[in-house]
C-alpha positions as CSV (number, residue, x, y, z in Angstrom):
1,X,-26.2,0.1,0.7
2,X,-25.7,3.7,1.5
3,X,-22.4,5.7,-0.4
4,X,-21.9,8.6,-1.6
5,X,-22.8,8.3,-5.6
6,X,-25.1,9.4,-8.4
7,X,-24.4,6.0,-10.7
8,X,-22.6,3.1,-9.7
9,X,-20.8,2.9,-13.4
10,X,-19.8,6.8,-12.8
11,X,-18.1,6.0,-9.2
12,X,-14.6,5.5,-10.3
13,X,-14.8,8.4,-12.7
14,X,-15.9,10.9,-10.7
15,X,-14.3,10.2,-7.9
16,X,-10.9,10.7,-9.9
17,X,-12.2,13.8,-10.8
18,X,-12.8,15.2,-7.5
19,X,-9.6,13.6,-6.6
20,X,-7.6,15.2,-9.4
21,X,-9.3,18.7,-9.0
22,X,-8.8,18.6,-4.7
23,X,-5.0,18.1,-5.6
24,X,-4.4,20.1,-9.0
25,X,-1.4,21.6,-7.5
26,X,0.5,17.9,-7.5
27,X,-1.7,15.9,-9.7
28,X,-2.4,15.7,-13.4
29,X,-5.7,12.8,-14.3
30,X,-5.2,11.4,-17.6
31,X,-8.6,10.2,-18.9
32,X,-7.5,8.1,-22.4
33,X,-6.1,5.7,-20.5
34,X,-6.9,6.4,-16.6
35,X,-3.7,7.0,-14.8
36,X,-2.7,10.0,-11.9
37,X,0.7,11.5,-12.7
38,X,3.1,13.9,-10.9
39,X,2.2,17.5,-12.2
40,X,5.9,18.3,-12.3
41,X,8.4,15.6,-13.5
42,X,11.9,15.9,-12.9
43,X,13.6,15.2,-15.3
44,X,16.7,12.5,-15.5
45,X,14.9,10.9,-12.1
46,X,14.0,7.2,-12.2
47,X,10.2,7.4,-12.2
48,X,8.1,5.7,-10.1
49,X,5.0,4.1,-11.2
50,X,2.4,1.6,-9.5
51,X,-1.0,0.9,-9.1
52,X,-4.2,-1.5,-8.6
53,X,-7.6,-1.8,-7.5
54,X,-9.7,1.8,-6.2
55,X,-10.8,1.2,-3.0
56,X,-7.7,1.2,-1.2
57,X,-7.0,5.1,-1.0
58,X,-4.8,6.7,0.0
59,X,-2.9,3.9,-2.1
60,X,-1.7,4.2,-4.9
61,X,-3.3,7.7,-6.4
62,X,-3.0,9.8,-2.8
63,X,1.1,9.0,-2.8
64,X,2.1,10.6,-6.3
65,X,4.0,13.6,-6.0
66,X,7.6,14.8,-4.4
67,X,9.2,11.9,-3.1
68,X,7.1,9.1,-3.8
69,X,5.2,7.9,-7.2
70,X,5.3,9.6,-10.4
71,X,2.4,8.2,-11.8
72,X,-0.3,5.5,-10.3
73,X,-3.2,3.6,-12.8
74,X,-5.9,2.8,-10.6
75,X,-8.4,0.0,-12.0
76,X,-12.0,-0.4,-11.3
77,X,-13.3,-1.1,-7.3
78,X,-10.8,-4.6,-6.3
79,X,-10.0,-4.9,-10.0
80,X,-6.1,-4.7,-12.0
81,X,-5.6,-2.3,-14.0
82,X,-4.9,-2.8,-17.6
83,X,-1.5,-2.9,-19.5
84,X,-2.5,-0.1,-21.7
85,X,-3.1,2.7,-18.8
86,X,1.0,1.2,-17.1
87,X,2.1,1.7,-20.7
88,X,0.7,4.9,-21.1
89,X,1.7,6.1,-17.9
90,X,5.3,4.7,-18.5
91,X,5.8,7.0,-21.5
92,X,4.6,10.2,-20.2
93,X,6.6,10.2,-16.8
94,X,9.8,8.9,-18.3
95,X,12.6,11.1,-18.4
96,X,15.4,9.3,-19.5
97,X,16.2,7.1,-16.7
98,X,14.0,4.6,-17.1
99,X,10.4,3.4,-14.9
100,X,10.4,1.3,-11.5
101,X,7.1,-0.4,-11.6
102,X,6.2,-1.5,-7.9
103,X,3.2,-4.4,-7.5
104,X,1.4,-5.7,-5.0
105,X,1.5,-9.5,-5.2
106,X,-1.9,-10.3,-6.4
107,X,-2.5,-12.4,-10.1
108,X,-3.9,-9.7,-12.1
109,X,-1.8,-7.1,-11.1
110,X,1.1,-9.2,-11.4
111,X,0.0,-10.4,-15.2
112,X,-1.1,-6.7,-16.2
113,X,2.3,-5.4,-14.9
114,X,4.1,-8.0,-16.6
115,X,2.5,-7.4,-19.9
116,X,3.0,-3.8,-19.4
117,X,6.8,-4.3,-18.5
118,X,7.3,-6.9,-21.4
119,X,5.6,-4.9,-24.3
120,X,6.8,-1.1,-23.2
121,X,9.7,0.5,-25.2
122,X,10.7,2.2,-21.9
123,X,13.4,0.6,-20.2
124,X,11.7,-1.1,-17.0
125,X,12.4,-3.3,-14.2
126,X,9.7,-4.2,-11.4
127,X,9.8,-4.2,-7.3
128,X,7.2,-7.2,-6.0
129,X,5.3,-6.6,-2.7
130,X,4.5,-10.0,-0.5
131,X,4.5,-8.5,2.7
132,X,1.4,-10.3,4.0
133,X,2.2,-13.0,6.5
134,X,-1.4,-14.2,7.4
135,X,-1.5,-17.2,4.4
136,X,1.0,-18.1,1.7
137,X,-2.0,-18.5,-0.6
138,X,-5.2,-17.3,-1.9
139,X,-7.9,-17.3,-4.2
140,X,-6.1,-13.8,-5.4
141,X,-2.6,-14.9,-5.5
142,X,0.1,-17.6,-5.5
143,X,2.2,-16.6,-2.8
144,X,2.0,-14.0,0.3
145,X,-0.1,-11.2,-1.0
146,X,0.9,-7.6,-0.9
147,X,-0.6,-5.1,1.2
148,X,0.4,-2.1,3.3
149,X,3.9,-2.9,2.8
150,X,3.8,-0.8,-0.2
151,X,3.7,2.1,1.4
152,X,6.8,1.8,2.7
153,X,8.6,0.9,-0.3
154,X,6.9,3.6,-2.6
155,X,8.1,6.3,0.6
156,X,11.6,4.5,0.6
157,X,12.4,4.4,-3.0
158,X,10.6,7.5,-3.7
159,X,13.6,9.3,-2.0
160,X,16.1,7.2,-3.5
161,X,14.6,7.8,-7.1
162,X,14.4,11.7,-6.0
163,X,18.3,12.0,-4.7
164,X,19.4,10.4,-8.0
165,X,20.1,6.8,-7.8
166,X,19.9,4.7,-11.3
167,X,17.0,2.1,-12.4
168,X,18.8,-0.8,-10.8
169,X,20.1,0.7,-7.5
170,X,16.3,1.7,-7.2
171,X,15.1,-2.0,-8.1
172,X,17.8,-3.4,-5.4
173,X,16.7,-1.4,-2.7
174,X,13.1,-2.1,-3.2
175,X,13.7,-5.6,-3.2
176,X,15.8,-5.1,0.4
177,X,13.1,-3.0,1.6
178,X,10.4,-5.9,0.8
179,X,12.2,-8.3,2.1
180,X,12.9,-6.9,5.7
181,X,8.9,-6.0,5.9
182,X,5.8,-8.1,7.2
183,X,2.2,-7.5,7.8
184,X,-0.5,-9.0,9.1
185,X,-4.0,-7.4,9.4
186,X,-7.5,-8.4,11.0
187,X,-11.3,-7.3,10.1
188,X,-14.2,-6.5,12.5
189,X,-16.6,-5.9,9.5
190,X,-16.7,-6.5,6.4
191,X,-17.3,-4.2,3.5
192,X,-19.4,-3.0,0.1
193,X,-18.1,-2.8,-3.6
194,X,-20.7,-0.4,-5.2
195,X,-21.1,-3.1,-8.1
196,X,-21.9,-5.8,-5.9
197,X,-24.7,-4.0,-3.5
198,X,-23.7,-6.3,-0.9
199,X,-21.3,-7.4,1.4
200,X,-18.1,-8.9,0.2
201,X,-18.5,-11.8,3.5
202,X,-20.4,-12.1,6.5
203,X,-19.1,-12.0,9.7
204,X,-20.7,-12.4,13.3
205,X,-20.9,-9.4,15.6
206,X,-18.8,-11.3,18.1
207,X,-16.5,-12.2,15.6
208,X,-13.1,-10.9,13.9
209,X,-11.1,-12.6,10.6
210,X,-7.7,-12.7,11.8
211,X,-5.1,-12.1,8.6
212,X,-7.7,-11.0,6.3
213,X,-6.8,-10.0,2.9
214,X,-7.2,-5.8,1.9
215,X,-9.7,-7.2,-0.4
216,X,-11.5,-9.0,1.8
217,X,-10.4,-12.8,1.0
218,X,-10.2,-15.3,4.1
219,X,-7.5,-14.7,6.4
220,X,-5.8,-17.3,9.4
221,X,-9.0,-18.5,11.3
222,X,-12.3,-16.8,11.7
223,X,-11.9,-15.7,15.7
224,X,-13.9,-14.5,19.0
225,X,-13.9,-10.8,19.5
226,X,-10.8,-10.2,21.7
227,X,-9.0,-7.2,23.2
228,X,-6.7,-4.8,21.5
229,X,-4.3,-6.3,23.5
230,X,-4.6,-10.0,22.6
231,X,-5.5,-9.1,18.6
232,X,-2.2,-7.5,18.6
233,X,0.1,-9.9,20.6
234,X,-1.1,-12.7,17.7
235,X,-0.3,-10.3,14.6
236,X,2.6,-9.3,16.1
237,X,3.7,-12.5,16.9
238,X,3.4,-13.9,13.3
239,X,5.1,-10.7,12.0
240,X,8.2,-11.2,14.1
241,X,7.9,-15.0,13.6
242,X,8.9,-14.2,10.0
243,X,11.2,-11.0,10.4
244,X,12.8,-12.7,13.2
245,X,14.2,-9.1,14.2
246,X,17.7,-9.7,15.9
247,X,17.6,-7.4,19.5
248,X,19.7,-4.8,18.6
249,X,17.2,-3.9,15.2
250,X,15.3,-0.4,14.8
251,X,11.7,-0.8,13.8
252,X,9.1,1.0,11.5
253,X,6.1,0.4,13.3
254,X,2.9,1.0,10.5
255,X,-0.4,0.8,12.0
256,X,-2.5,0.9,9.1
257,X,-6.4,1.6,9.1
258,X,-8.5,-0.7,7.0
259,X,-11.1,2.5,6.3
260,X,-13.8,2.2,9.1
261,X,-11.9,2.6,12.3
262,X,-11.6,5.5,14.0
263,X,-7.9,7.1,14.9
264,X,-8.2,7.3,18.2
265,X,-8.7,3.2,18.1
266,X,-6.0,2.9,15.5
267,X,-3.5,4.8,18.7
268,X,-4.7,2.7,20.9
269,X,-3.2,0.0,18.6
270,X,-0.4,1.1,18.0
271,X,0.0,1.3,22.2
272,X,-0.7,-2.4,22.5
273,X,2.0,-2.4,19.4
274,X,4.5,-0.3,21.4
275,X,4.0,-2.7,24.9
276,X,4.3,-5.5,23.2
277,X,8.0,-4.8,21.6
278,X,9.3,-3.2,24.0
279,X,8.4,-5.8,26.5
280,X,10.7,-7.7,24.2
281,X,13.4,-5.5,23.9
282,X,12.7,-4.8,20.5
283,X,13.5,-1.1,19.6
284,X,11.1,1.4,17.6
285,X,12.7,3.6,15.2
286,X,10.3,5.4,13.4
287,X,6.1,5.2,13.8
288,X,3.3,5.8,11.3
289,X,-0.5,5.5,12.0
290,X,-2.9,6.0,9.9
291,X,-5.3,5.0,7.4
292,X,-2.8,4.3,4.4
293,X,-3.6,1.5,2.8
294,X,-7.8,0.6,3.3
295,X,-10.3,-1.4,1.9
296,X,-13.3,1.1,1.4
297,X,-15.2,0.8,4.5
298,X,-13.9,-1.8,6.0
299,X,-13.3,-1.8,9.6
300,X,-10.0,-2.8,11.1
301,X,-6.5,-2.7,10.9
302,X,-3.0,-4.1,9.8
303,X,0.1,-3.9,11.8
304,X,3.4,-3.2,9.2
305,X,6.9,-3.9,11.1
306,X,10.0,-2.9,8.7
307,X,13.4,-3.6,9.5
308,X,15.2,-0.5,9.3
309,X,18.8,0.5,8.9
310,X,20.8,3.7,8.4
311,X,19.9,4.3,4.5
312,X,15.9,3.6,5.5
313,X,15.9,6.1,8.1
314,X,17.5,8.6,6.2
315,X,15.0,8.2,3.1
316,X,12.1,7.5,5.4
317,X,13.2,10.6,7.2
318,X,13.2,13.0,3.8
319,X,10.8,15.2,2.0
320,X,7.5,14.2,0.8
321,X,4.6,15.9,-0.8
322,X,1.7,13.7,-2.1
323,X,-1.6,14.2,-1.3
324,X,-2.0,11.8,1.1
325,X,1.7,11.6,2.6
326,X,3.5,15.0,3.4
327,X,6.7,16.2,5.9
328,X,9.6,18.2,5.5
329,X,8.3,20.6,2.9
């Protein structure tokens, strides 16, 4: 195993650190509990909090800031975060209008959020993310997981939180947003948490994992190598199996990098994405590629389709500054 460290028990640490320093201008690192907040809170604004496992960067640390999250607690490598840090994080970035917590659908976030939400004195309410359409179960979850679907919701309701909408309009539009989005991803490689020294599975050089999991975990069927073409004509085809798009809908296309492919193959995605819908008369409204939501080094990719309608494209369409997420500023 080669990665940039010095100790394996210091990795999370300093790479906050580094983080928080790179981005001082929109970032604040509380240490006693860990959590990333906005470095300038507005104040009366619903804030926005989520959070999970590190080794999915950007998410959730890289999209606090203007627009997006006011605070994110980031646990260990693939591991929840703890009640205390969503607590903590809850009091400082309230401002009066309550916290939004958005989760990712896997057991110990969902259990850590719930505590979090159950025992805080700030008024709460929660957004659920099950995006994932590969399996309806798995060793990390009871239901569809949640995965690069987040994005979208945090960059949606980010913009409703910032125009000035109230805890429960935010927490209704969320739930919309989630709803109307599906995902699907696949893995060429698999890939190393610094604790473990090895890999998290083993997978044949001819071989892909078709709906694998952003942590790894099994996905549909263990698959042949197959073109870009083919690899996306089955995601897509489970996506829209489940979003059932009527013809006349406006798509977000996301095309997500799982942390070891390269841009230019994460395009050339995204063109077997665009070929595909519009040879089905499906309409794309608004594109993002890009290495969002990863699994450290994993390579390969997700493909996020999203529903859109007048109110998404307007907040998808407005300001954002976060460190890893920025237009119209």
């Amino acid at each position: 195993m080669k990665k940039f460290m010095n100790h394996v028990d210091d990795f999370l640490t300093e790479s906050l650190a580094g983080f928080a320093a790179a981005h001082s201008d929109l970032v604040v690192l509380n240490t006693e509990p860990v959590f990333v907040r906005r470095k300038v809170l507005k104040p009366g604004k619903v804030a926005l909090i989520s959070g999970g496992g590190s080794g999915h960067e950007p998410l959730h640390s890289g999209f606090v800031g203007y627009g997006m999250l006011d605070a994110a607690c980031p646990g260990q490598i693939f591991t929840s975060p703890t009640p205390d840090q969503m607590m903590a994080a809850a009091k400082t970035v309230d401002t009066g209008a309550g916290v939004l917590f958005i989760v990712k659908n896997y057991s110990g976030d969902l259990m850590n959020f719930e505590m979090a939400s159950e025992m805080s004195e700030v008024p709460n309410a929660m957004v659920l993310i099950n995006d994932d359409v590969a399996v309806e179960n798995s060793s990390y979850t009871t239901g569809r997981r949640g995965v690069a679907g987040a994005v979208i919701v945090e960059k949606l309701v980010g913009s409703m939180a910032e125009s000035g909408a109230d805890l429960e309009q935010c927490k209704a539009f969320g739930d919309r947003i989630n709803k109307r989005t599906a995902s699907m991803g696949v893995a060429f490689t698999s890939c190393t948490v610094p604790a473990a020294r090895t890999l998290t599975f083993k997978i044949g050089d001819d071989e892909i994992e078709v709906g694998v999991g952003i942590h790894g975990e099994p996905g549909r069927r263990r698959a042949k190598f197959a073109p870009a073409d083919a690899i996306a004509g089955e995601l897509l085809t489970a996506i829209a199996e489940d979003l059932k798009p009527a013809a006349d809908a406006e798509l977000l296309v996301l095309v997500n990098g799982l942390g070891g492919t390269p841009l230019g193959e994460l395009y050339l995605l995204f063109n077997s994405t665009r070929t595909w819908l519009e040879q089905r008369g499906l309409n794309i409204g608004r594109v993002q590629v890009g290495a969002l939501t990863t699994s450290l080094e994993m390579a390969g990719a997700s493909i996020t389709l999203c529903v859109l309608d007048d109110e998404m494209k307007r907040h998808w369409d407005s300001a954002v500054h976060t460190p890893g997420l920025r237009w119209g500023v």
